[in-house]
Structure formats: C-alpha cells, structure tokens
KETORZA-339588 format. One record per residue (C-alpha): x, z negated, y negated. Coordinates in Angstrom, 3 decimals, always signed. Each point is the difference from the previous one (the first is absolute). Layout:
REM residues N
+----------+----------+----------+
|     east |       up |    north |
+----------+----------+----------+
|        X |        Z |        Y |
...
+----------+----------+----------+
REM end
This chain:
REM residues 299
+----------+----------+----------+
|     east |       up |    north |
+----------+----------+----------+
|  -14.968 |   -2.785 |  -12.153 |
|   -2.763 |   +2.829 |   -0.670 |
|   -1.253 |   +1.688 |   +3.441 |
|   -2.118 |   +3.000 |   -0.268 |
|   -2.547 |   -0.364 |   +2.509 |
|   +0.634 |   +3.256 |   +2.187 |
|   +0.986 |   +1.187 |   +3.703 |
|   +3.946 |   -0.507 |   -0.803 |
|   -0.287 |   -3.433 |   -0.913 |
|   -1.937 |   -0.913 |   +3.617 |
|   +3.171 |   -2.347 |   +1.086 |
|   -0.513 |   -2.219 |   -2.704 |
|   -3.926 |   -0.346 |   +0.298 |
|   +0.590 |   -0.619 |   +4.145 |
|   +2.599 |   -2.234 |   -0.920 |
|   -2.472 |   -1.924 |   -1.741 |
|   -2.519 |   -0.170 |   +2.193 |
|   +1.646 |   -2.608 |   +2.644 |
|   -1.306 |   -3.484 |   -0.645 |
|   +3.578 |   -0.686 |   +1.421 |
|   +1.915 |   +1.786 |   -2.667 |
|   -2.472 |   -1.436 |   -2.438 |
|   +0.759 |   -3.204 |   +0.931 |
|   +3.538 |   +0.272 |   -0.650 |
|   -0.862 |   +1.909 |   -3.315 |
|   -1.658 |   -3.632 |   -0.686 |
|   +2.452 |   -2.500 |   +1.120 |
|   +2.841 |   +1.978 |   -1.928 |
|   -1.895 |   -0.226 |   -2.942 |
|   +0.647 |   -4.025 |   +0.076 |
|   +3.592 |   +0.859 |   -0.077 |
|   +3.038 |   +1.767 |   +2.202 |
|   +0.110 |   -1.032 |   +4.045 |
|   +2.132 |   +1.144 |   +2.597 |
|   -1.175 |   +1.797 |   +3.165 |
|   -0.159 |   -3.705 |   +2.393 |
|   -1.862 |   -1.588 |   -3.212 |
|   -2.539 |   +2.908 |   -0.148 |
|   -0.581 |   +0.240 |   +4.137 |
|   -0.232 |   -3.908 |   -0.542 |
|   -2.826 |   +0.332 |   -1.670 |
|   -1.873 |   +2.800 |   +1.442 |
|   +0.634 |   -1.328 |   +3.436 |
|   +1.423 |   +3.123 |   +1.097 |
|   +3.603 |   +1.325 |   +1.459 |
|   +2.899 |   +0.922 |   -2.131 |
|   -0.037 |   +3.103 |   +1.156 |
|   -3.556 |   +0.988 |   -0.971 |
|   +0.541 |   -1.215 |   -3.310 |
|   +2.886 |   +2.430 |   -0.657 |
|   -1.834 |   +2.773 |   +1.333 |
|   -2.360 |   -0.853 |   -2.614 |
|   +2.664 |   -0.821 |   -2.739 |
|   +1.293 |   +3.353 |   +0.736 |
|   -3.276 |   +1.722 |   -0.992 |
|   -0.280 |   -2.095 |   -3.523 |
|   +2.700 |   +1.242 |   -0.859 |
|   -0.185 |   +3.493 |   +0.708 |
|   -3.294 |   -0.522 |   -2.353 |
|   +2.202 |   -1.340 |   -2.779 |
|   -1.738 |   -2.825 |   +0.061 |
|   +2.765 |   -2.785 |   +1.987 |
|   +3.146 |   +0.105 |   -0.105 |
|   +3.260 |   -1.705 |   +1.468 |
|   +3.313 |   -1.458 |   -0.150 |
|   +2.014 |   -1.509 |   +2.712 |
|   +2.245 |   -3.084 |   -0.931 |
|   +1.734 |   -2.535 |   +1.624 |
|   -1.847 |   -3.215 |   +1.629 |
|   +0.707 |   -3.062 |   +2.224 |
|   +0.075 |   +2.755 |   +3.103 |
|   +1.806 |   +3.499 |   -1.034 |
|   -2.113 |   +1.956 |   -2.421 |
|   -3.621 |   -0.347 |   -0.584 |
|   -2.576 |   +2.575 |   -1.928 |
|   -1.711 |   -1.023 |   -2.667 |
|   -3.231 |   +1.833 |   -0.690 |
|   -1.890 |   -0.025 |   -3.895 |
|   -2.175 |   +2.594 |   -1.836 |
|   +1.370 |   +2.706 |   -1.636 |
|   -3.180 |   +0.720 |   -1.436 |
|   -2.777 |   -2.032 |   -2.529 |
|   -2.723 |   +2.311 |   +0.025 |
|   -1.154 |   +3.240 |   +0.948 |
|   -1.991 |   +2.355 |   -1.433 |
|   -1.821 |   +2.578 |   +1.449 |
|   -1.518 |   +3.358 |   -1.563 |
|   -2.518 |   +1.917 |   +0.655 |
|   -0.468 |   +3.222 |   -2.017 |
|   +2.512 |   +2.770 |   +0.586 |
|   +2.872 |   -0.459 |   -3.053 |
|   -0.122 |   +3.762 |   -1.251 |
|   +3.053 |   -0.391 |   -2.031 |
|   +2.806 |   -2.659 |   +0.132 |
|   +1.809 |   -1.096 |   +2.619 |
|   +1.466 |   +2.468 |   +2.804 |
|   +1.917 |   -0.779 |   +2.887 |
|   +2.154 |   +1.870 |   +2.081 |
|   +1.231 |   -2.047 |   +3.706 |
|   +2.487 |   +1.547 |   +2.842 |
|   +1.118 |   -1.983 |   +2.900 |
|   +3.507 |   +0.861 |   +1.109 |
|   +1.171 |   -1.085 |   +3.369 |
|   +3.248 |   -1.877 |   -0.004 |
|   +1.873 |   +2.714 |   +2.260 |
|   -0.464 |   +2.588 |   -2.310 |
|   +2.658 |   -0.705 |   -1.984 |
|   +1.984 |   +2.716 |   -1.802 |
|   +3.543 |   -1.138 |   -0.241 |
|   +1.925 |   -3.726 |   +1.480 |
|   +3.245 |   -1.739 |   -0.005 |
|   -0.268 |   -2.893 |   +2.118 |
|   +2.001 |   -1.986 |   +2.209 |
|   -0.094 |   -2.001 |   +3.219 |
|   -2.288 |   -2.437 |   +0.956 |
|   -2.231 |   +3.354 |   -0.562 |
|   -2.419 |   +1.924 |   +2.526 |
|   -3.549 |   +1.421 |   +0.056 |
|   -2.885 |   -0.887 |   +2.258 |
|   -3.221 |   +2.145 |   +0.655 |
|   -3.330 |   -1.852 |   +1.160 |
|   +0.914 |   +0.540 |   +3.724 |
|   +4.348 |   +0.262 |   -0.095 |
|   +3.383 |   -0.191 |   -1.190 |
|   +1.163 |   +2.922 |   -2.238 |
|   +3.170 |   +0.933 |   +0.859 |
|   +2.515 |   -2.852 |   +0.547 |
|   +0.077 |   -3.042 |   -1.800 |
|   +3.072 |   -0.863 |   -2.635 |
|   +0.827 |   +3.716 |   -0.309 |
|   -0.723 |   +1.381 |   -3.344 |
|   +0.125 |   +3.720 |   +1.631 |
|   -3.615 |   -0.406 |   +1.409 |
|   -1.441 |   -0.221 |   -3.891 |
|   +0.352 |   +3.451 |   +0.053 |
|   -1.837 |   +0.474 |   +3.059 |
|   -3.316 |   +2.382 |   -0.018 |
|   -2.121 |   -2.534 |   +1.663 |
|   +0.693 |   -2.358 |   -2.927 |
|   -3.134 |   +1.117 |   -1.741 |
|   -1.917 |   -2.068 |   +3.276 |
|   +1.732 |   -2.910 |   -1.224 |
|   -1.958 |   -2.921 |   -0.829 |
|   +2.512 |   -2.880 |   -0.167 |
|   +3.533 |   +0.690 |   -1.425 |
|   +2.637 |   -2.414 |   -1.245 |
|   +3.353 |   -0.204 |   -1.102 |
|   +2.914 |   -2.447 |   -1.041 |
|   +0.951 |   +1.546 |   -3.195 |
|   -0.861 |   +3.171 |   -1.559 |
|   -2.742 |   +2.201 |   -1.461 |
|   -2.798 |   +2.246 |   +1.239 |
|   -1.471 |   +2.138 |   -2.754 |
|   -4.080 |   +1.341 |   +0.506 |
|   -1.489 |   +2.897 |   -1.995 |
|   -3.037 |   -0.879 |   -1.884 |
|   -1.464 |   +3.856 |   -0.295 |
|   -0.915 |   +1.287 |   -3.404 |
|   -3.337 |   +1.116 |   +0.903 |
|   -1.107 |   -3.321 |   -1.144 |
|   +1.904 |   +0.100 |   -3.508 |
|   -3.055 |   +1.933 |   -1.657 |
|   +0.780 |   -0.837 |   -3.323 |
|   +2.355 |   -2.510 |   -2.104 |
|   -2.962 |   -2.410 |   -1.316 |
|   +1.382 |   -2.435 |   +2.918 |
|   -1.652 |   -3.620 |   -0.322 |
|   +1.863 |   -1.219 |   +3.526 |
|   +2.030 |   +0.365 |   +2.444 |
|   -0.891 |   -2.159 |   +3.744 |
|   +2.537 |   -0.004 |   +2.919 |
|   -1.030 |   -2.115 |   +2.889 |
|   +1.885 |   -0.650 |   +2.990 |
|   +0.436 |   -2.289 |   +3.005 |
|   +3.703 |   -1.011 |   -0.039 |
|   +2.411 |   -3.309 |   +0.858 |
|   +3.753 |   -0.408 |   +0.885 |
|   +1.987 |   +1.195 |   +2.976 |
|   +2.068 |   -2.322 |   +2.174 |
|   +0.640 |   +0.784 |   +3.499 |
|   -2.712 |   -1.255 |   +2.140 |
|   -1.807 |   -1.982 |   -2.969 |
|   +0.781 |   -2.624 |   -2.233 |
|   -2.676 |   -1.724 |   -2.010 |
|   +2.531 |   -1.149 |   -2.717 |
|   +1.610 |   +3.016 |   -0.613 |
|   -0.124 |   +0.784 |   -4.157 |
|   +0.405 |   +3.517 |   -0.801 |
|   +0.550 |   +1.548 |   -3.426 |
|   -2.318 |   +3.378 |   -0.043 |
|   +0.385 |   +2.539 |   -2.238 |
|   -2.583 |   +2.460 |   -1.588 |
|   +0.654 |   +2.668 |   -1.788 |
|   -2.093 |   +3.328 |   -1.495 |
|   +1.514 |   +3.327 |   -1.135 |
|   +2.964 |   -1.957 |   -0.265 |
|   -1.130 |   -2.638 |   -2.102 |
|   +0.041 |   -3.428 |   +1.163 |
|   -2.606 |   -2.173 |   +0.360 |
|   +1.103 |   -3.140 |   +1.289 |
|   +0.426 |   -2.557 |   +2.710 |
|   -1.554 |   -1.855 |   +2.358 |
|   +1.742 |   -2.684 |   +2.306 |
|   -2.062 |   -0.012 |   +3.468 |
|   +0.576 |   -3.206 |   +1.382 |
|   +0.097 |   +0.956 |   +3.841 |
|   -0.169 |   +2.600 |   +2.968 |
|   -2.516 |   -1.561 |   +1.679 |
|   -1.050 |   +0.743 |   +4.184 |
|   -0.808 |   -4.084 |   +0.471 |
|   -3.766 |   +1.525 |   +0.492 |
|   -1.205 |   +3.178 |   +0.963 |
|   -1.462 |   +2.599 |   -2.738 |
|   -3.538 |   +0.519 |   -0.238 |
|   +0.690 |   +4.002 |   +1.123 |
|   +3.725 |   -0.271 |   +1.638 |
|   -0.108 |   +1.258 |   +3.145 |
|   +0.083 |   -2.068 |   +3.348 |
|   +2.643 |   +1.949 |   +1.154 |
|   +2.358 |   -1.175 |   -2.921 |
|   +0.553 |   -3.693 |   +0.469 |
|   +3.747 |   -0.494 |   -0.234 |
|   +0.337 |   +0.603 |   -4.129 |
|   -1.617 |   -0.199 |   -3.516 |
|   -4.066 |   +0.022 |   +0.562 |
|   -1.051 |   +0.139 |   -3.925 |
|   +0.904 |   -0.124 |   -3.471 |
|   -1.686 |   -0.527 |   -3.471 |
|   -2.099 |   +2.036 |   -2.005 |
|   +1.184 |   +1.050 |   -3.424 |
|   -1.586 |   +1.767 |   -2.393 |
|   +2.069 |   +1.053 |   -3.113 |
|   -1.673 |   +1.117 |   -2.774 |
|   +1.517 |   +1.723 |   -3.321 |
|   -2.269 |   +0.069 |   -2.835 |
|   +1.265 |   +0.781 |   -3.867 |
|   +1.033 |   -3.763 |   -1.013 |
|   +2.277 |   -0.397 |   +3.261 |
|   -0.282 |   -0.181 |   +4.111 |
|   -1.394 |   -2.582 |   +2.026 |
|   +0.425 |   -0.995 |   +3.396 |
|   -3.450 |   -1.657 |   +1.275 |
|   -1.183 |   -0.780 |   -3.441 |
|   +3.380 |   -1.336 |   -0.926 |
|   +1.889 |   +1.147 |   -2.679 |
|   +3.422 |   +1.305 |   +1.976 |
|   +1.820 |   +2.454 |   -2.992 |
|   -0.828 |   +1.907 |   -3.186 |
|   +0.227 |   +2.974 |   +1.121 |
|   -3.138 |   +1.777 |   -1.406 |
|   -1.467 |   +3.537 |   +1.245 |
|   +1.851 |   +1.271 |   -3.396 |
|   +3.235 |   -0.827 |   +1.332 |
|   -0.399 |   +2.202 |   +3.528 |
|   +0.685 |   +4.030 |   -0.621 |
|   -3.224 |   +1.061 |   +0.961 |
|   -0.810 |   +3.915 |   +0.272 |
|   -2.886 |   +1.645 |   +0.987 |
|   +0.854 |   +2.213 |   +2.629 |
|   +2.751 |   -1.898 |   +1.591 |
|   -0.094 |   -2.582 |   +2.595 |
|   +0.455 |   -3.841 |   -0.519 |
|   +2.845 |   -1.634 |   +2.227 |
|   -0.066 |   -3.469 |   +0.813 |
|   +2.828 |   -1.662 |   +1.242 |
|   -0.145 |   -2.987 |   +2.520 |
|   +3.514 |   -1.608 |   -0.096 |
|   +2.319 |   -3.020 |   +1.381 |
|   +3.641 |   +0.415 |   -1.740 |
|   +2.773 |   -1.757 |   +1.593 |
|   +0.993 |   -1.171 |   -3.322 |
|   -3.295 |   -2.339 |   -0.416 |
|   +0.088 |   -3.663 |   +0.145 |
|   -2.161 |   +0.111 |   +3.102 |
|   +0.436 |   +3.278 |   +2.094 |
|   -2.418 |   -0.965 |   +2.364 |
|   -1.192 |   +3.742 |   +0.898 |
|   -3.038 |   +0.868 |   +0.404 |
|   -3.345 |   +0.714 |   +2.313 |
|   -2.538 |   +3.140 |   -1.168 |
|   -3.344 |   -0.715 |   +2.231 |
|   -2.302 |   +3.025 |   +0.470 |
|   -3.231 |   +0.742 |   +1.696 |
|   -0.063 |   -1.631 |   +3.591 |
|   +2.325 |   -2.750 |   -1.278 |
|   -0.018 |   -3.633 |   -1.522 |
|   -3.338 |   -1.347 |   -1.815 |
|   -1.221 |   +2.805 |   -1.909 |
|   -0.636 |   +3.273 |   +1.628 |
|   +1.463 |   +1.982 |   -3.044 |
|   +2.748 |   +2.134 |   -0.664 |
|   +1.183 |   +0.462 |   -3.771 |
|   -2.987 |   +0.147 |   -2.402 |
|   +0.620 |   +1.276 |   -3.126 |
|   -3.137 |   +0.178 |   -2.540 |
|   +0.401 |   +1.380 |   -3.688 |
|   -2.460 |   -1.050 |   -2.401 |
|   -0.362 |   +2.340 |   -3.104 |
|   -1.835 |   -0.450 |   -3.349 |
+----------+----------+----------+
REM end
C-alpha cells in the first residue's frame, strides 16, 4: 500500500500511533486470531478490541470475516496489508483520485418488499413493513434501511468521471442480512450491480444485534446493531470483494460515459438461493461511522 504523507491521509497516521493498535498490528502478523484470542492477549475487553479492529480496518490495514465456532459466529481478524509505503514529494503527474460519499437514503429509485423500513439516528421513518414510506422525503435522514427482498439503486454523480483513463473503481459499505429482530445465522445472497452490469455476489452469513454497534444508537436496542464492511473494487482484469477475486467483470465491461451518472444497484432477488434481505448501515449506525464511499482512482 503506498500512502502519500499529507493532511488527507491523517486517519491512517493516528491510527498508527496507538501502542494498542500496534500491538494487534504485531500479534496478527504471527497469524489470524479472533476478537477473545486478541483481548486474551492484550488483557483488555472485547469490546475495546473491536473498537480498535474497527479502526484497522477503516485504514486498510485489518480486515474480517465472521464464521461459525463452538458458540454462534466468531470474527476472525488478519492483515490485509504487508507493507506500507509512504511518500513524500508531491506526485506532479500520475495518479488522480476522485472520492464522494453518498448517504444510503439518497437513493434514486427502489423496489423492495416487507421486512423493509428506514431509521434516522434519533427515529422510525415512517412505519415499519410498508414499502410506501421509501418514498418518503425524510428518507434522505435515513441512516439504517433494510429490506427482505428487493433493490435500492444510488447515483454515483458524474462530476467525478473526469476522464475514461479509469485504473479503479472502490465501493465500500457497512451491510449484513435482515431477519426480524436479528439472527446471527441468517445467509443472505447480495447482489451488486453497476450501470446495469453485474458484478457479483456475496453471501453475508448473518443479521447480527447479539452486541451493540460501535455507533448504533442507545435508543435502538430491539433489532440489527451492525453489519460488515465491504469494499468492492473493479479494476481492468476483474472485481474483487476485500481483495478477493468475486467476478470478471472488468471496468471495460461497464458502459461508462463521461457526463452521465454511475448507478449502482444493491439487490436481494427472491429467486436467490438465500434471500436473506438485506441491512444498509449509514452514519450514526453499526461499527463504522460511514455512509457509501465511493473513490475512483484514474491513471
């Protein structure tokens, strides 16, 4: 991973500079640990360590996966990154990038159906299981929707299409299953799709609410608390989901235009082996206070 040392990349270097996080930075380095293992080791509560987890991997530099143990599901934490390396002088050519965050109730056209509602940091929106509210005004406050099967489609604005020399496309996003309430074991078959074009699958294995998200609410306690962060990322030889090849479905296969917005499509079809529905987290919700991140990387 290259850094350029500069005022935009001043999560990563405060990241870094907890002996905590460090720490865990170290003992990962020996090999992947779950969250008890790690907490073992540091002497230090479960929670904590998450909270810290959570930062890593907003950094790029942990990531996780949830799967089964002896006692429901357990995460598993490793590095997602070897080595970084940081830059000092000012690239004058090379590399641009172009980043929008989109919050998950602006979407700009839905079909979903019940379990479905939308929740802003501090209420309900609307009335729960009605697919009517979607349409509501105050959706756009939303910062936790969900739905049982269905799409929501977001506009990715063209401003940041500057020119067709594209070297990547990154969509990250905090998402899980639905079930009513929560259920941990819950599989899900999500859908992504751009301009049309589909990019592939990826099963979440729960909807989980056994522990409360690092930024839920106190007020919400009765439902889904977090999800998992994904980051999908289309390049020219094929997409990836977290560093893992998921289709090969290359930037040259997506009608691109300059001028013309991007649409990506979140989807659960009711045709899928597992439709599971799905939870879209949002600023004020689950463990990453994020809405839809979308960063194009140009050559």
């Amino acid at each position: 991973m290259k850094i350029a040392v500069n005022t935009n990349n001043m999560r990563l270097f405060e990241c870094l500079s907890s002996p905590t996080r460090i720490r865990i930075i170290e003992l990962l380095g020996e090999g992947a640990k779950n969250i008890s293992e790690l907490a073992q080791a540091l002497d230090m509560s479960s929670a904590m360590i998450t909270r810290h987890i959570s930062i890593l991997e907003e950094c790029d530099i942990v990531q996780t996966e949830s799967i089964p143990g002896k006692r429901g599901l357990q995460k598993v934490c490793s590095l997602s990154a070897n080595e970084i390396t940081l830059t000092f002088r000012r690239e004058t050519s090379g590399v641009q990038i172009r980043q929008v965050s989109i919050p998950i109730g602006q979407y700009s056209a839905y079909e979903v159906h019940p379990t479905c509602g939308l929740l802003s940091t501090k209420e309900y929106i609307g009335v729960c299981d009605d697919p009517r509210y979607f349409s509501s005004p105050d959706r756009v406050k939303a910062s936790l929707l969900w739905f049982q099967t269905g799409w929501v489609e977001y506009k990715i604005p063209s401003y940041v299409i500057i020119h067709k020399n594209i070297k990547s496309i990154e969509i990250s996003l905090e998402i899980c299953s639905e079930f009513p309430n929560y259920k941990e074991d819950h599989p899900s078959d999500i859908h992504f799709y751009l301009n049309d074009i589909f990019l592939g699958v990826w099963v979440s294995p729960g909807d989980f609410g056994k522990k409360k998200g690092v930024f839920t609410p106190d007020w919400w306690i009765d439902g889904t608390q977090y999800g998992l962060l994904k980051k999908i990322r289309i390049t020219k030889t094929g997409t990836m989901l977290d560093g893992i090849h998921l289709s090969d479905t290359t930037l040259d296969d997506i009608p691109i235009e300059i001028g013309k917005d991007l649409v990506l499509r979140i989807a659960v079809p009711a045709n899928t082996k597992h439709p599971g529905g799905v939870n879209i987290f949002g600023k004020g919700f689950g463990n990453y206070d994020q809405d839809i991140e979308v960063r194009i990387e140009y050559e």
